[in-house]
N, C-alpha and C positions, 0 to 999 in steps of 0.2 A: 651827236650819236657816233657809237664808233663804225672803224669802217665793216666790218662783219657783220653788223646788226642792220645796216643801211643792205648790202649784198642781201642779205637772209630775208627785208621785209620784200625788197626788190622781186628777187626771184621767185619767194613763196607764193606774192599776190599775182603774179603773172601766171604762173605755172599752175596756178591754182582755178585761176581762170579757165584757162586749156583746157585742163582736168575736167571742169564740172563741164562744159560746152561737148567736148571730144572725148576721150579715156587718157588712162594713166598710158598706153605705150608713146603716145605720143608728147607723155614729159619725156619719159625714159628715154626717145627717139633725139629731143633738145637738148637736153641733159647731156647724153651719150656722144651723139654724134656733132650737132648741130654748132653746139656753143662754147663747150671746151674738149670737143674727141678730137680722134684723129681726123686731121682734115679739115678743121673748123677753123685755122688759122691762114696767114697769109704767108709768115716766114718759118724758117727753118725751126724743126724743132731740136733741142738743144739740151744739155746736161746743166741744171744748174749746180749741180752736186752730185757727189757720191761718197757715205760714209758705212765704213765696216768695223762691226762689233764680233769678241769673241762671244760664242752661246752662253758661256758662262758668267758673264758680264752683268745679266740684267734676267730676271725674272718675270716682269712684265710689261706692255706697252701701252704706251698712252701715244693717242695723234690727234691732235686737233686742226681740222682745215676749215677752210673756207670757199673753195670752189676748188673741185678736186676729183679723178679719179683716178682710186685708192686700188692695187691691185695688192693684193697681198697670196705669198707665193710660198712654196718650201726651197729652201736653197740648194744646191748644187756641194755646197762646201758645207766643213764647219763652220762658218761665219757668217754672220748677217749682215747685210745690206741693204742701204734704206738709200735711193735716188729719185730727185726729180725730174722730170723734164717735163720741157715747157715750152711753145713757139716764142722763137727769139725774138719776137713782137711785143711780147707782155711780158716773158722773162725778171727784165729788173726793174718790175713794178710788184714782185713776189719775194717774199721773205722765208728765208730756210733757215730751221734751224734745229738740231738734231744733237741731246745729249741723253747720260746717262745721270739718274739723280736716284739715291736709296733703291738700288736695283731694279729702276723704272727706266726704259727706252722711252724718252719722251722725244714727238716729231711734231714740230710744231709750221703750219705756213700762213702767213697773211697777206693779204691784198692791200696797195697803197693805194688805188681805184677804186672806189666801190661801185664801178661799173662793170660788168662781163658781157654785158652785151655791143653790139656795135665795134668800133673800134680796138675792143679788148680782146672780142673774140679769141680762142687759137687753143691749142691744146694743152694741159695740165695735168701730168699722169704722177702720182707717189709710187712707187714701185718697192716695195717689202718686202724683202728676202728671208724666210729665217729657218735655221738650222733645227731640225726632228729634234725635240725634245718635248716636255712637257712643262707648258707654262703658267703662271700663276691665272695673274687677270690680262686680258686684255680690250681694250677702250677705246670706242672710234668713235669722233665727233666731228661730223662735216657736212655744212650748210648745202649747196648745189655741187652734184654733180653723182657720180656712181661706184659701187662699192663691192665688191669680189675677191673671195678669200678661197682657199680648196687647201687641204690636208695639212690641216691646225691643230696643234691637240692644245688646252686650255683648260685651268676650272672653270671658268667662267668669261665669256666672252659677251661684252655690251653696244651695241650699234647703233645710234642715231645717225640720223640723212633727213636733214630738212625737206629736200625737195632730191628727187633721183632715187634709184633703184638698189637693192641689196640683192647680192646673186652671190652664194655659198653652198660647198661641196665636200662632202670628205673632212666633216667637223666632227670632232670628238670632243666634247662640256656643254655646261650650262651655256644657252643662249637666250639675248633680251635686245630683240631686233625692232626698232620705231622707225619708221618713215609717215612724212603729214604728207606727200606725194607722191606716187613711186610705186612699184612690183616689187615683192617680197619673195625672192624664189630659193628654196633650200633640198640640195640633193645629196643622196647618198650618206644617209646618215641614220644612227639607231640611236631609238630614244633610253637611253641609260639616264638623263639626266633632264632638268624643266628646259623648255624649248616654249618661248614666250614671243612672238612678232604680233605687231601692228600695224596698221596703215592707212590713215584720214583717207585717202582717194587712192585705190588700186586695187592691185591683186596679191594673194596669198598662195601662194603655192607650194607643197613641200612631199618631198618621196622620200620616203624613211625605206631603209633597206630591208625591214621586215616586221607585221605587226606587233606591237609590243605584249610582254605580258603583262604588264600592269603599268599604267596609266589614269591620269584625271583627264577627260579629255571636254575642253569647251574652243567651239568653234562658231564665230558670232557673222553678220553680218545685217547690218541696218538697210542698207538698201542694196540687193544682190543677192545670190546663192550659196549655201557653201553643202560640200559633198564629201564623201568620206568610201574607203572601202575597209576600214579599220575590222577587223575580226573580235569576236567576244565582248562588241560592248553593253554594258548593260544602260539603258537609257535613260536618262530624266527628264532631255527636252528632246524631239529630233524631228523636226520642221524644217524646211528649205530657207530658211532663213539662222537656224542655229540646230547646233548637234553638239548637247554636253554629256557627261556620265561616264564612266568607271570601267576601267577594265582590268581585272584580278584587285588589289590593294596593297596599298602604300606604294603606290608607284608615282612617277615625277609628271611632270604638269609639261600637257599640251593644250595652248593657248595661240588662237588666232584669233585677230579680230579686223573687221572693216567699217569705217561708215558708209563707203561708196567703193563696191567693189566684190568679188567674188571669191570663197576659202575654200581650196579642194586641198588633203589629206590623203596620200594614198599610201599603200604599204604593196 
């Protein structure tokens, strides 16, 4: 089994545990702080790298991790930069690697441990720099740990997180956010476009900057709540447990859903 899949069953079945015993803040709280945040290590934290691209370079990003937290930022400059760091404890047991291929920023890290607990402990942050424009797609895929983006413009922006939290601000495109552990939190943002998260054990949470005028709206939850202050909808289901139904037409898809966990919607 490779080592990513070994991490992924690892920390899902633990975390998941937590989850069902406790709540989702206290993956978020392991995840974040405890196991790879700030702080969660023994030694210095350290630059394993730092690579800079012009804007014009690359159209879209792809990053694949494995135990990670992913901060993703608007840059300072025209150029982007993509750094990791990492406690110089586990440092060079992490793989970096970062090119451009068919106008794809592809960021790739693996783990030669497929342990993160115990002795691995320590912190492991990507840091994403990128220059205001507007991008194609952009694709995030990473096993444990936590994930944070603010003032992105995108068509289309796709998020997986095994296990850990997604917190996004200031997004403009399509989004298609999944965590199987983990709080789904999304601010400041107007729905022009489908806005689709999920989340086996958590929370959904999302403040659109003002209610939409047309929208599909389904909002699910198996075991939990979900709440809304959406204006104008017309209803087809609206139970404390799910709220779907239309509001003006042909507008783009709001979709939250939970098995364990609670969906508030507010405008």
């Amino acid at each position: 089994m490779k080592s990513y899949q070994k991490i992924s069953l690892l920390v899902t079945a633990t975390m998941l545990a937590i989850a069902l015993t406790a709540c989702s803040s206290t993956v978020n709280k392991l995840t974040d702080k405890v196991v790879i945040g700030e702080g969660s290590g023994s030694g210095e934290v350290v630059s394993k790298g730092k690579h800079t691209f012009q804007a014009n370079e690359f159209e879209s990003i792809k990053v694949v991790t494995e135990a990670m937290l992913i901060d993703i930022v608007r840059s300072k400059s025209e150029q982007a930069e993509v750094e990791l760091m990492a406690d110089s404890k586990v440092e060079k047991d992490i793989t970096f690697n970062v090119a451009i291929k068919n106008d794809v920023l592809e960021i790739e890290t693996k783990e030669k441990n497929s342990k993160i607990i115990g002795d691995n402990r320590g912190e492991r942050r990507l840091i994403i720099s990128l220059p205001e424009k507007q991008y194609d797609k952009v694709t995030i895929n990473n096993n444990f740990g936590a994930i944070e983006g603010s003032q992105l413009n995108m068509n289309t922006l796709n998020v997986k997180n095994d296990v850990g939290s997604i917190r996004l601000s200031s997004i403009i495109g399509a989004m298609h956010l999944e965590t199987a552990t983990g709080d789904i939190q999304i601010d400041g943002v107007s729905l022009n476009n489908d806005l689709i998260a999920k989340t086996e054990v958590g929370t959904i949470r999302v403040q659109l900057n003002e209610s939409p005028a047309a929208a599909d709206v389904s909002l699910k939850s198996e075991v939990g709540n979900v709440a809304s202050n959406l204006e104008a909808i017309e209803y087809t289901v609206n139970t404390k447990r799910e709220i779907t139904g239309t509001i003006g037409t042909k507008g783009p898809r709001l979709e939250a859903s939970v098995s364990v966990g609670s969906v508030t919607v507010e405008a």
